[in-house]
N, C-alpha and C positions, 0 to 999 in steps of 0.2 A: 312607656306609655306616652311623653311626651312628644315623644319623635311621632307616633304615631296616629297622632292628632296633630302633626301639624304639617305629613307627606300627604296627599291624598291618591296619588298614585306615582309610580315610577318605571319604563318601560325599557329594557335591557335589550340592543342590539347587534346586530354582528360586530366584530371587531372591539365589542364591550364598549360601545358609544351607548350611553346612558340620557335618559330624558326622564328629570324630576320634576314632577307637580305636585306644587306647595297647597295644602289651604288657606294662604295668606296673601294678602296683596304687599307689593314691594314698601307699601306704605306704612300696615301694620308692621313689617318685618323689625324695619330704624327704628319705628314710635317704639317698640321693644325693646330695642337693645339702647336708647337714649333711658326709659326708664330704669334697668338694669345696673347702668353705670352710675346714677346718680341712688343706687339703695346701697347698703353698706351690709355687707358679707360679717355675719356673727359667727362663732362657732362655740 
């Protein structure tokens, strides 16, 4: 579910040359994973 909100499309060509489109800009992508690293994993 999450992967899939956040590919918006992905286009598979010859030779298996891949082109992924995100729904995020490269901007959200860091502001993510800076927040991420600074929350603390419970279990």
């Amino acid at each position: 579910m999450i992967i899939n909100s956040m590919i918006k499309r992905v286009n598979v060509y010859r030779n298996y040359e891949l082109n992924v489109e995100l729904n995020m800009n490269i901007r959200q992508f860091f502001l993510g994973m800076e927040e991420s690293e600074s929350m603390p994993i419970t279990a």
